[in-house]
C-alpha positions as CSV (number, residue, x, y, z in Angstrom):
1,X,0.0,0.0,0.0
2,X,3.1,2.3,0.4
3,X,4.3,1.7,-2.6
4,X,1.0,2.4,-4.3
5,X,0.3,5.4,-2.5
6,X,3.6,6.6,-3.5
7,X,3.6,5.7,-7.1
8,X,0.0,7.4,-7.4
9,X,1.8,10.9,-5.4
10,X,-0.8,10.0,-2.5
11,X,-0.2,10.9,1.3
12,X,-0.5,7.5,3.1
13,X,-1.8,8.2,6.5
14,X,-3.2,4.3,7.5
15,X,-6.2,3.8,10.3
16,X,-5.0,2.7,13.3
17,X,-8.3,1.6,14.5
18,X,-7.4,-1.7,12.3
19,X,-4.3,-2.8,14.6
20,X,-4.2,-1.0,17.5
21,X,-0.6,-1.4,17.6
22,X,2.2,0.9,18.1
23,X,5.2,-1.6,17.0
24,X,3.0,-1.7,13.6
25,X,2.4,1.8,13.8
26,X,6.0,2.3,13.6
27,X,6.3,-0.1,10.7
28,X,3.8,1.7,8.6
29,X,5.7,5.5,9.6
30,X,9.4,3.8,8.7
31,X,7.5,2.3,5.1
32,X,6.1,6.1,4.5
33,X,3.1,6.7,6.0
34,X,3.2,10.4,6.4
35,X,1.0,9.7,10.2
36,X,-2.2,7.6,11.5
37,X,-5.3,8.1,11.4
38,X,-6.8,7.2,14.7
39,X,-11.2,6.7,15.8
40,X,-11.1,7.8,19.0
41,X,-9.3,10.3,21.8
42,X,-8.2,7.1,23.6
43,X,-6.4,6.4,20.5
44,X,-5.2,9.5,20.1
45,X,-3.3,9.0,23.5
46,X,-2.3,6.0,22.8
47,X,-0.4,6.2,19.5
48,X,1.2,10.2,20.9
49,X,2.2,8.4,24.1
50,X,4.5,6.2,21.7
51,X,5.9,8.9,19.9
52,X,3.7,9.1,17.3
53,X,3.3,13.3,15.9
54,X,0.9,13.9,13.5
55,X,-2.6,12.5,14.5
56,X,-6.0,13.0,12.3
57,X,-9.2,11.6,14.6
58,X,-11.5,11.2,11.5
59,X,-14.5,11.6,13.8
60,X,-17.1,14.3,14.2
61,X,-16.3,14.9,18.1
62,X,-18.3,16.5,20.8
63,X,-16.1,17.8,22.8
64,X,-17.1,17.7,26.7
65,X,-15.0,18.8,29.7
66,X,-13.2,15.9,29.8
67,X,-12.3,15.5,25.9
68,X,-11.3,19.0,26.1
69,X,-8.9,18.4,28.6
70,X,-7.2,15.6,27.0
71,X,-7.5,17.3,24.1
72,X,-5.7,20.4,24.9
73,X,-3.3,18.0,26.4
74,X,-2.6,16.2,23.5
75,X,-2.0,19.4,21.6
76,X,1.0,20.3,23.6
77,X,3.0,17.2,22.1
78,X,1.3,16.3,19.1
79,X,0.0,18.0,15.7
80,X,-3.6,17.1,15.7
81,X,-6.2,17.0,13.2
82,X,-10.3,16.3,13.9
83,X,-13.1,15.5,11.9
84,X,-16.1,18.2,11.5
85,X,-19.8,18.0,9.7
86,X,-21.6,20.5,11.2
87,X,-21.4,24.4,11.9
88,X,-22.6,23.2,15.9
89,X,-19.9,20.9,16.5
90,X,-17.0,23.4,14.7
91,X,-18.7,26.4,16.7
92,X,-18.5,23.8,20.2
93,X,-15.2,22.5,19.4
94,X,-13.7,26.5,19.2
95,X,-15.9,27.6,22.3
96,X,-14.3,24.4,24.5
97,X,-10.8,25.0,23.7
98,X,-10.9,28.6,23.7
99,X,-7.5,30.1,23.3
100,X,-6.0,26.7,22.4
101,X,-8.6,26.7,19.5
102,X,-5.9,28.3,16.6
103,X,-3.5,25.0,17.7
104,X,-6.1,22.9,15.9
105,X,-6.5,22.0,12.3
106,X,-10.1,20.4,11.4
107,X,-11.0,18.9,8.6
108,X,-15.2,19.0,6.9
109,X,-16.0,15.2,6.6
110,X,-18.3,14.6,2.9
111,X,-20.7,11.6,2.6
112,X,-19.8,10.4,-0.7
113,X,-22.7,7.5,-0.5
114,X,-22.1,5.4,2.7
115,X,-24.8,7.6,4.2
116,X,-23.0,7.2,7.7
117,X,-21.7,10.9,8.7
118,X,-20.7,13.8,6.8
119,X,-22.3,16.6,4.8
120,X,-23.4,16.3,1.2
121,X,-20.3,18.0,-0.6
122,X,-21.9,21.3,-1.4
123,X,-22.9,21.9,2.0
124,X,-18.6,21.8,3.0
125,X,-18.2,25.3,2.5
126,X,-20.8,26.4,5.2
127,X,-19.0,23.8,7.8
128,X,-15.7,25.4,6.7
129,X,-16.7,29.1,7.0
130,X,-18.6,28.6,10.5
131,X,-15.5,26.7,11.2
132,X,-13.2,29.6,10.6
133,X,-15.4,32.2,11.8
134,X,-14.8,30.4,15.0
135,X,-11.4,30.8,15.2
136,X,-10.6,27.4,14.0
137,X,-7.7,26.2,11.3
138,X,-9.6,24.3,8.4
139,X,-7.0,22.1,6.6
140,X,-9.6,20.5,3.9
141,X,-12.1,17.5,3.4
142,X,-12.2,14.1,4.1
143,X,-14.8,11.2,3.5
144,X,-15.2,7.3,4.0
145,X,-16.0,5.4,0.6
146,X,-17.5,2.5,3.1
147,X,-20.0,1.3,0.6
148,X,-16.7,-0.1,-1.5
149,X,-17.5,-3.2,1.3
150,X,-19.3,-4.4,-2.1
151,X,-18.8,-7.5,-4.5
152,X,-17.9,-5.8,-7.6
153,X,-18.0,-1.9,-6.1
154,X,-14.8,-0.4,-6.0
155,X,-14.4,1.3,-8.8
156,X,-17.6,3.0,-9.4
157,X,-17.1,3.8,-5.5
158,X,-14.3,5.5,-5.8
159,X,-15.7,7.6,-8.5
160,X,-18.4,8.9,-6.3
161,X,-15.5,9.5,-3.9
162,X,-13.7,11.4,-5.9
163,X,-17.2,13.6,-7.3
164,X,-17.9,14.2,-3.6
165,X,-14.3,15.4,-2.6
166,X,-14.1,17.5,-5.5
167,X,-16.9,19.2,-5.1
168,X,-16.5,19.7,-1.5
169,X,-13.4,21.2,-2.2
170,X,-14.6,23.2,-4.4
171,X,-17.3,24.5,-2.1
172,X,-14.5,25.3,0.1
173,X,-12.9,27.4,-2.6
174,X,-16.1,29.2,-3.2
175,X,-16.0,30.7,0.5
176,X,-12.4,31.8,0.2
177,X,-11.2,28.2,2.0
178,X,-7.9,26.9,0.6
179,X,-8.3,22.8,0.8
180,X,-4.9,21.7,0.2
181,X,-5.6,17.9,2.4
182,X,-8.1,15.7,-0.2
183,X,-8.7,12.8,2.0
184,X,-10.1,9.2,1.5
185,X,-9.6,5.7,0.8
186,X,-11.0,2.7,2.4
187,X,-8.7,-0.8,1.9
188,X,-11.2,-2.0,-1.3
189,X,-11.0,0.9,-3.1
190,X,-7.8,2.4,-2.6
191,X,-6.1,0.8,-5.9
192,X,-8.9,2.2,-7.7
193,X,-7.9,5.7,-6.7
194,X,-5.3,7.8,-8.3
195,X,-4.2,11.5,-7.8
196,X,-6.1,14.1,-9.2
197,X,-8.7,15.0,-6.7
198,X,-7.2,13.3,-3.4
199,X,-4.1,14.3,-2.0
200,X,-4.5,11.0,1.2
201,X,-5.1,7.7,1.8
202,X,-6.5,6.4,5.1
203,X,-7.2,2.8,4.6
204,X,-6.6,0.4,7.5
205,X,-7.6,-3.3,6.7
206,X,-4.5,-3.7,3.9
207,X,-1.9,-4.5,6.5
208,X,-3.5,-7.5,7.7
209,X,-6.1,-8.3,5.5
210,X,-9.4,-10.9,6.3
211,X,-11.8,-12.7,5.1
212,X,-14.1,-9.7,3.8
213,X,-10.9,-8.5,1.3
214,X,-10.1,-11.8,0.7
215,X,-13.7,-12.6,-0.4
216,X,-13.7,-9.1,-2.1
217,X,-10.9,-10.0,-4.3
218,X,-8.6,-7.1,-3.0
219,X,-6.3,-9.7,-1.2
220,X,-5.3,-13.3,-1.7
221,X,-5.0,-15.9,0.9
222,X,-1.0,-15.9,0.7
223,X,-1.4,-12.0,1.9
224,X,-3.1,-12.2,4.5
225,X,-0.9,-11.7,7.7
226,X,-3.3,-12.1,10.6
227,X,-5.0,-15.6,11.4
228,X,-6.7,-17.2,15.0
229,X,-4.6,-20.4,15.8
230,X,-7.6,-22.5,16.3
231,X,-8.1,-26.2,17.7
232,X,-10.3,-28.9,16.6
233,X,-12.3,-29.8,19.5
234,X,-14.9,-32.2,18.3
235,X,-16.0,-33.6,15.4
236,X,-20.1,-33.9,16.2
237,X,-22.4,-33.9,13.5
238,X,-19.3,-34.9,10.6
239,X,-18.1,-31.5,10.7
240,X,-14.8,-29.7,12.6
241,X,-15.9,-27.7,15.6
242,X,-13.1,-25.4,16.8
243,X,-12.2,-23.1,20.0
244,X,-12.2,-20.0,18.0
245,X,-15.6,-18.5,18.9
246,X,-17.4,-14.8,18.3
247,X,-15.6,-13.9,21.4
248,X,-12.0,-14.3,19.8
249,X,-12.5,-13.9,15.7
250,X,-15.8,-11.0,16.1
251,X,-19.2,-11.4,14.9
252,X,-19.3,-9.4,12.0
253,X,-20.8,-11.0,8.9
254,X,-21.7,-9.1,6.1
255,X,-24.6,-10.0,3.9
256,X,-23.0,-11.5,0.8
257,X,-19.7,-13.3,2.7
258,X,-20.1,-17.0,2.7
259,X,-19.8,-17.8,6.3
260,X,-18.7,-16.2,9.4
261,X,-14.9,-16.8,8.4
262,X,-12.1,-18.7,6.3
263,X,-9.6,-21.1,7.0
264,X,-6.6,-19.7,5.6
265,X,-5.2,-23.6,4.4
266,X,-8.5,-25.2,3.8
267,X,-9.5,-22.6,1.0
268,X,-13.1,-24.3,0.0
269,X,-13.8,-24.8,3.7
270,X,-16.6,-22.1,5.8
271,X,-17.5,-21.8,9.3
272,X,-21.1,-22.2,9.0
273,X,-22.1,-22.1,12.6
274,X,-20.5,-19.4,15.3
275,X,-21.3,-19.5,18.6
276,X,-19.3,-17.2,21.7
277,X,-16.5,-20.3,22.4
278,X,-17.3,-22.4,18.7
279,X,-17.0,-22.5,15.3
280,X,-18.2,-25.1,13.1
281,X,-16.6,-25.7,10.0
282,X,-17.9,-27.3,7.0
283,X,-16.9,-28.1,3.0
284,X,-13.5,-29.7,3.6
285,X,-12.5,-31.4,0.5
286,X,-10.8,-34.1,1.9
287,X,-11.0,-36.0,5.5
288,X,-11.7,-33.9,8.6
289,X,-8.5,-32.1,10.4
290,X,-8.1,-34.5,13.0
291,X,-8.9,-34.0,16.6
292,X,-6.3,-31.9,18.4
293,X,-5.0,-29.9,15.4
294,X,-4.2,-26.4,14.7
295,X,-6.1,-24.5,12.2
296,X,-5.2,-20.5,11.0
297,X,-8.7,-19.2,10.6
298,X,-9.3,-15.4,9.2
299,X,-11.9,-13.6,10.8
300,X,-14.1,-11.8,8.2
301,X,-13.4,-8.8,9.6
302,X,-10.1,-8.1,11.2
303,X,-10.5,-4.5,13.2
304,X,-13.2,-6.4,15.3
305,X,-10.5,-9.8,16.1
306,X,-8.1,-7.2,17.2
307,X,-10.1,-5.3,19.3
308,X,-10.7,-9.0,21.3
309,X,-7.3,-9.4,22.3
310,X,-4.3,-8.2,24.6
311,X,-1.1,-9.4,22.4
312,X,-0.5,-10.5,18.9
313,X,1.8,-13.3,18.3
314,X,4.6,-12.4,16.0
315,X,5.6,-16.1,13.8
316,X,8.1,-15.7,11.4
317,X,9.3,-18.5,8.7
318,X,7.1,-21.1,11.5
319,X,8.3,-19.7,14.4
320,X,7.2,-17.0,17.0
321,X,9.4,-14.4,17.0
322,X,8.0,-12.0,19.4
323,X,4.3,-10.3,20.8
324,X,3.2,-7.1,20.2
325,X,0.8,-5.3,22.5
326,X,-2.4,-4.4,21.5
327,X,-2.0,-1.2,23.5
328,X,-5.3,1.0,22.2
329,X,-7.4,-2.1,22.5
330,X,-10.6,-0.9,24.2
331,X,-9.9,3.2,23.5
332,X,-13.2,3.7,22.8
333,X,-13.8,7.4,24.3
């Protein structure tokens, strides 16, 4: 993804939200990445208390008394970016911080078709002006193509995104608002985006991948870096029932994926049945894994199977290597 991003003159600034991890963190800054991207405060704090500088929390906060705070803290050690999509949340972000409101750069977040947050692109340049009528700094737009999560989507996705962003920017423009940060990219549809309108990519998935991408066609199994080492417990019913539950590889199933996760060496094979402590695993093509054995399943999607655990295992050429922290695990606030 580096190397894309810088073939295509793009900014890479990856989601953090995906790993959690500050030891991949600092993989992704030493490949390129020109800073994170982060969901939350908490992760805010987290990545800046591990040296981490330039932070974007692609969010539309609310700040209260206690996010201002930490906030304002983080601003003394850290150049940091938020998320705006209305004129009341730019006004309440400028009145909290007061005097610490010019140390800020915010950003107008666009809904280019996910229909989650964000304002429809020619509404930008009002959030921008009431923005800087505030007193606040107003570094461009931003949007998340989530609807790329689609068999066969990406490209016309990322064709909306780039419509929306353009002509948020140019709203922007319109209102005497420079927008020199273009910001997007989920992990589907990043390859199908080039420079022209964007200036950054935020994707987070690509450095692990799961099932979802694999299933999407934007990864293959031999990429994928993240896997649940599972056991066969049981074999009831003909099938492989394994220890690798909702509460370890997430819930998440979208509508079109094929079961509730893959097995990363039994390609045809699904788990058909997922339970809190049990998956059950059906459409082996030859005999069943026997009893006892180890099985690398993918989750379908990977930000959720982080987000369950305290350390990832590092295994390298077969062997573990070393265990990362996942030190932003639970930053929700």
């Amino acid at each position: 993804m580096a190397s894309y991003a810088a073939t295509e003159d793009l900014a890479l600034r990856p989601h953090a939200k995906t790993h959690k991890t500050p030891r991949i963190a600092d993989l992704q800054r030493a490949a390129g990445a020109v800073g994170l991207t982060v969901a939350t405060v908490s992760e805010a704090e987290v990545f800046a208390d591990a040296g981490h500088t330039d932070l974007f929390v692609a969010y539309p906060l609310w700040l209260d008394h206690d996010r201002t705070c930490r906030i304002r803290e983080l601003l003394g050690r850290t150049a940091l970016t938020l998320g705006v999509d209305s004129a009341e949340g730019s006004r309440r972000l400028a009145a909290q911080l007061g005097d610490d409101r010019g140390r800020l750069r915010v950003r107008v977040e666009v809904d280019s078709g996910h229909h989650r947050s964000g304002v429809a692109p020619e509404e930008a340049g009002d959030v921008a002006e009431a923005a800087e009528h505030a007193g606040l700094v107003v570094d461009g737009v931003f949007t998340f193509p989530g609807h790329s999560y689609s068999p066969g989507a990406q490209a016309d996705v990322a064709g909306q995104e780039s419509d929306a962003l353009g002509r948020a920017a140019a709203a922007l423009r319109r209102r005497g608002i420079d927008a020199p940060v273009v910001s997007g990219g989920s992990t589907p549809s990043a390859q199908a985006t080039s420079a022209g309108v964007l200036t950054e990519l935020r994707p987070g998935v690509y450095v692990f991948g799961d099932a979802q991408q694999w299933e999407l066609g934007t990864t293959t199994p031999d990429r994928i870096a993240l896997s649940c080492w599972a056991t066969v417990v049981s074999h009831a019913g003909g099938r492989a029932v394994l220890d690798s539950g909702s509460k370890v590889i997430g819930a998440d199933r979208s509508a079109w994926a094929t079961g509730h996760g893959r097995l990363l060496d039994h390609p045809d094979a699904r788990i058909v049945q997922l339970s809190e402590h049990h998956a059950v695993v059906d459409g082996f093509t030859g005999p069943l894994p026997p009893l006892g054995s180890h099985l690398r399943v993918v989750p379908n999607h990977v930000c959720n199977a982080v987000n369950l655990v305290d350390r990832l295992v590092v295994v390298q050429d077969g062997r573990v290597v070393d265990t990362w922290e996942v030190a932003a695990r639970g930053a929700n606030t």
